[in-house]
C-alpha positions, 0 to 999 in steps of 0.5 A: 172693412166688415163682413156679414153673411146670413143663409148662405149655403152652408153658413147660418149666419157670420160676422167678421171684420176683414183685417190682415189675414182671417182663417176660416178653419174647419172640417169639410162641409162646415161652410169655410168654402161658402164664407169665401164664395160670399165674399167674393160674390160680392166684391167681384160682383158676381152674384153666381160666383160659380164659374166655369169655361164656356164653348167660346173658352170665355169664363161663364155663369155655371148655374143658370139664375133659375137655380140661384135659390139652392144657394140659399141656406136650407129651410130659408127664403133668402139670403145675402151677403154685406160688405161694408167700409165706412160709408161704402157697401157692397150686397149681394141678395139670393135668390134675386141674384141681386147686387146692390151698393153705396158709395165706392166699396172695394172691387176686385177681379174674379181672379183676386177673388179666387172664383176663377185661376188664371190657369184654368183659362184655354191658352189664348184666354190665359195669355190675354188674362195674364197680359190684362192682370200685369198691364201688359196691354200697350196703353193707347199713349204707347200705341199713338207714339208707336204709329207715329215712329212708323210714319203712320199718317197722324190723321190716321193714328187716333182711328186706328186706335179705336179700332184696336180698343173696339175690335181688338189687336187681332182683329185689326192685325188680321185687317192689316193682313188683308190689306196687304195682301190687297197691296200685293195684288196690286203691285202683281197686277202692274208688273204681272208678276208674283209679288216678293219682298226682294223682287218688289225692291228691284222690279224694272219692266221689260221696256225699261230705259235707263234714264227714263226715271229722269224724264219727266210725265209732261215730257212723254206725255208732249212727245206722245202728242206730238207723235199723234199729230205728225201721224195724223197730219201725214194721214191726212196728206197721203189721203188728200194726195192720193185722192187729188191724183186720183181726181186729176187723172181721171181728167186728163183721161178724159183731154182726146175725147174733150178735143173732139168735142171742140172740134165737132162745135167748132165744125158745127158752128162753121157749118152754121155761118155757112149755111146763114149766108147761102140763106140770107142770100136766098131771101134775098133772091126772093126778095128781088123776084118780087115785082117793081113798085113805084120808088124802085122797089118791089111791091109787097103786100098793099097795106092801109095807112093807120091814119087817111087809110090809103094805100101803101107800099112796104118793102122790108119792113120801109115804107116805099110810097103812098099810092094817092088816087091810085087806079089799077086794073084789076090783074088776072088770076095768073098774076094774082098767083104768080104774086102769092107764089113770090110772096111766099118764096119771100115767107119761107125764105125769111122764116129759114134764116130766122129759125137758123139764126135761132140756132146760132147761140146753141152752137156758140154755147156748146162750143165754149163750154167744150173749150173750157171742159178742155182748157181744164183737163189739160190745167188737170194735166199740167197740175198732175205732172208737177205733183208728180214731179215734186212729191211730199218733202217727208217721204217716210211710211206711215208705219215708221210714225206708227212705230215711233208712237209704241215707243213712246206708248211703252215709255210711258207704259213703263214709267206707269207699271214701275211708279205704279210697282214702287209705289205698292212695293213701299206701302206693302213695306209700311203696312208689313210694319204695321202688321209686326207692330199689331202682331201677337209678337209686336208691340205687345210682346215688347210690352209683354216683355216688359211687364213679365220682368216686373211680374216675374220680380214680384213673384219672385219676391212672394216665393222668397218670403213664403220660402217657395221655389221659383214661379215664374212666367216664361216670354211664352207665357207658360207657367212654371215652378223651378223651371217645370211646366204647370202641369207636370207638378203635384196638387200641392205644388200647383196650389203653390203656384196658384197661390203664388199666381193669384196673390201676384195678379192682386198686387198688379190689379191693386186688389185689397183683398185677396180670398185663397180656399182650399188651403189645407192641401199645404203641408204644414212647411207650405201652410207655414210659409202662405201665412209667412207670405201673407203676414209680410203684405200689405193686403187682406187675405181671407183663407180658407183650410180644412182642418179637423179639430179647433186646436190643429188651426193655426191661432193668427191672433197670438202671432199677431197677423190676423185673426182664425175662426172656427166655422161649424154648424153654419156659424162662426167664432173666434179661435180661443 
C-alpha cells in the first residue's frame, strides 16, 4: 500500500509506503499532523477530516466546504492525497473536497483513522459507537430468533425488524411503550379500575359468579333471549287482558239500557199490530157504507172497459159486473155527494193502513237489532265472568321478568369485562416483554455483554503487550484504567487509553490500518511499549510524535518493525 500527499497543509510533498509501523517524526509545525490527517482523509473518506460535536451530539464537519482551500499548501491552487493497493485507489482532491476511487482500496472507520475517539462522543453516541465498533448490535437473525422465542406472531417479526433497522431500538422501544400503555387503558376501561400487574392477573368483576366461565357465550346468550321473549309475551298478555275487560265491561255497563230499548220496540211494534187492525177494519167499514151494486156489492167508481168501452163496476180492485145498455137516471146533487163523501171515507181509510203498513218493517227492524245489541251485552257479561274466574295460569309481575333479564344481562356483562380484562391483562404481559427485549437493558445489554467480555479480552491482550495497565469497559460502558474512570486520569495516561481504545475498535472493524498522532505525549516507557504493542500486530500503524532532533526518534527500520521518517520543511525522508 503506498502513499503519496502533494500541497497539503504543512506537507509539500510526501512518499511512502504503508507497511508494519511508519513514524512520522519531527518537531511542531513540521506536518507530521497533516501527513496523518491525509491518510486518514482519504481512507475514511472524509474529505474535511476536521471533525467536531454538533448541537445534535452527532460527529459533524468542523470547517464549512467554503474554507476547504486553507487546506491547501500555501502558495499552491491544489492539493490531493493517493492511496493505492495494487490496482485499488483512493483520492482525495482540495480545494474541490473531492473523493475519487477504483477498484475496492481500503476503508476504514473515522475511529481507526484517529479523526474522531470514541471518548469524545456525548454519552448515548459514545455507547451507541462502542456498541457499533465491537458488534455489540443484535444482528437481525438474533432479533428474528428472540421474537419468535417470545411468541411474537411470525408475520409480525420481519416488520418489526425493519422498523428497528429504519428507526432504531429506541424508537420502536418507545412504540411499544405507548402500546402499552394503550393496552392498559383498555383493560381500565372494562374493569374501571386502575390497572396493576398483580390486580390484572387476579381482577373478577363485582358480578362475578363462580362457575360462570364454564358456561358457554350461546348459553347466556339463548337464556337472555328466551327471557326477552317470556317478558314480552307476558306484556303482550297483560295488555290484551286488560283491554278486553276493559272492553267488555264497558258492554255489560250498557245491558239495562239495551233492555229498555227491547222493551220500548217490543211495546212499539205491539202498539203497531193493534193499530193495523182497528185500520183495516175502518176501510173495511167504509168500504161497506158504499152503496149496493148489482152482483152483491157496493158500487165504487164507474169505469170504462179497455176494450167495448162499456161501463163497468170495480170493487176492491174485482170486477163486479159489466153494465150492458144500462140506463139510469141521473141522480140528484145530494146523492152525487153523499157518494163523493163515501168514496173518500174509502180513500182515506186505504191510505191510513197502507202508510201504517209502511211503518211496520221499521218497527220490526229497530226491534232486532235491539235484541241482538242485548244478547251481546249479556255474551260480553258471561265472557267478563269467566276471564275473571279464571285469570292467566303465571300470574307473577312483570318485574320479577324484568329482574331475571338484568341477571342474566350482568352475567354476560360480567363474562364480557373479565375476557375482555384477561385478554389486555395477557398482551399487556406479551408486549411488557417486548419492551424488555427492546429496552436499552434487554437484548442488546445481553449482546452488549457478550461482545464487551471479547472486546475487554482484546484489550487486555493489547495493554499485556504493550505492558500497560488494565483498559477496560465496564456493563455501563464506562471507560477505565486500573479500575479509574477516564476522566480522572492524567493526559498521558488518557493517550493510553486512547491508543489502547482506537487500536481495539480497528481490531473489531477489521481496519487495515490504524493512524495514532500526537504520540510524544508518552514517556519514553509508554512510546516503548506502543511501539511494542504495534510490532506484535498484524495491522499497519502510521504514528505520528514530535520530536526535536532526528537522532532522538526512534530508528524502527534497525528493529525491523517499520520504517521512521523524518518530516520538516514539508518533506519527508527516511531515518538514517
Amino acid at each position: 500500500m503506498h502513499a503519496s500527499i502533494l500541497q497539503f497543509r504543512g506537507i509539500d510533498k510526501a512518499e511512502f509506503n504503508l507497511s508494519g509501523i511508519i513514524l512520522m517524526a519531527g518537531p511542531n509545525g513540521s506536518g507530521k499532523t497533516s501527513i496523518c490527517l491525509a491518510v486518514a482523509a482519504a481512507l475514511s473518506g472524509n474529505p474535511i477530516p476536521f471533525l467536531r460535536i454538533g448541537s445534535n451530539g452527532k460527529v459533524a464537519a468542523a470547517i464549512t466546504k467554503g474554507e476547504a482551500g486553507r487546506m491547501v499548501r500555501s502558495g499552491y491552487d491544489t492539493g490531493g492525497v493517493r492511496i493505492k493497493d495494487g490496482e485499488n485507489e483512493i483520492a482525495v482532491i482540495w480545494p474541490q473536497v473531492e473523493v475519487k476511487s477504483k477498484g475496492k482500496p481500503p476503508v476504514i472507520s473515522i475511529y481507526a483513522a484517529g479523526l474522531m475517539s470514541i471518548l469524545d462522543l456525548p454519552q448515548k453516541e459514545q455507547i451507541r459507537a462502542l456498541a457499533d465498533l465491537i458488534k455489540a448490535i443484535p444482528t437481525e437473525a438474533e432479533i428474528t430468533e428472540a421474537f419468535k422465542d417470545l411468541g411474537m406472531p411470525e408475520d409480525r417479526i420481519p416488520g418489526t425488524v425493519e422498523r428497528i433497522r429504519l428507526n432504531g431500538w429506541d424508537s420502536v422501544h418507545d412504540a411499544a411503550k405507548e402500546y402499552g400503555a394503550k393496552l392498559k387503558g383498555q383493560w381500565e376501561s372494562f374493569t374501571k379500575e386502575s390497572y396493576g400487574s398483580d390486580k390484572g392477573a387476579k381482577w373478577l368483576p363485582v358480578a362475578w359468579e363462580d362457575g360462570l366461565e364454564n358456561v358457554a357465550d350461546v348459553t347466556l346468550t339463548n337464556a337472555l333471549a328466551d327471557a326477552r321473549q317470556t317478558l314480552e309475551t307476558r306484556l303482550q298478555s297483560v295488555a290484551v287482558a286488560d283491554s278486553v275487560i276493559a272492553e267488555l265491561e264497558s258492554v255489560v255497563a250498557t245491558i239495562e239500557q239495551r233492555q229498555s230499548r227491547v222493551s220500548e220496540a217490543a211495546r212499539l211494534v205491539e202498539t203497531h199490530f193493534a193499530d193495523e187492525a182497528k185500520l183495516a177494519e175502518a176501510l173495511k167499514g167504509a168500504v161497506a157504507a158504499l152503496p149496493p151494486v148489482e152482483g152483491g156489492g157496493p158500487i165504487t167508481e164507474p169505469l170504462a172497459c179497455p176494450h167495448c168501452k162499456k161501463p163497468v163496476n170495480i170493487v176492491q180492485g174485482q170486477l163486479v159486473k159489466v153494465v150492458k145498455n144500462a140506463k139510469k137516471a141521473e141522480p140528484t146533487a145530494e146523492e152525487v155527494a153523499a157518494l163523493e163523501a163515501l168514496r173518500d171515507a174509502v180513500g182515506d181509510a186505504r191510505s191510513a193502513l197502507t202508510a201504517h203498513n209502511t211503518a211496520k218493517p221499521l218497527l220490526t227492524d229497530a226491534l232486532t237489532t235491539a235484541q241482538f245489541a242485548l244478547r251481546t251485552a249479556l255474551e260480553a257479561d258471561t265472557r267478563l265472568k269467566g276471564i275473571k274466574a279464571a285469570p292467566p295460569a303465571d300470574t307473577r309481575p312483570v318485574d320479577s321478568f324484568r329482574d331475571e333479564i338484568r341477571v342474566i344481562e350482568a352475567r354476560i356483562e360480567a363474562r364480557r369485562q373479565k375476557e375482555g380484562a384477561d385478554r389486555c391483562h395477557a398482551q399487556v404481559q406479551i408486549n411488557q416483554r417486548y419492551i424488555d427485549l427492546l429496552a436499552s437493558t434487554g437484548l442488546r445489554k445481553r449482546k452488549l455483554l457478550r461482545a464487551l467480555d471479547d472486546f475487554n479480552a482484546k484489550m487486555a491482550e493489547l495493554c499485556t503487550n504493550a505492558g500497560y495497565k488494565l483498559v477496560s469497559v465496564d456493563e455501563e460502558m464506562t471507560i477505565r484504567y486500573a479500575g479509574r474512570n477516564y476522566y480522572l486520569l492524567s493526559a498521558s495516561e488518557q493517550y493510553r487509553v486512547r491508543a489502547i481504545l482506537q487500536i481495539a475498535a480497528a481490531f473489531s472493524e477489521g481496519a487495515p490500518v490504524v493512524i495514532l498522532d500526537g504520540a510524544d505525549i508518552l514517556d519514553s516507557a509508554g512510546r516503548n511499549g506502543l511501539f511494542a504493542l504495534l510490532g506484535k500486530l498484524d495491522i499497519i500503524a502510521l504514528v505520528g510524535m514530535m520530536m526535536n532532533k532526528p537522532e532522538q526518534a526512534p530508528n524502527l527500520q534497525k528493529f525491523d518493525l517499520g520504517m521512521t521518517y523524518w518530516v520538516e520543511g514539508g518533506t519527508i525522508k527516511e531515518l538514517e
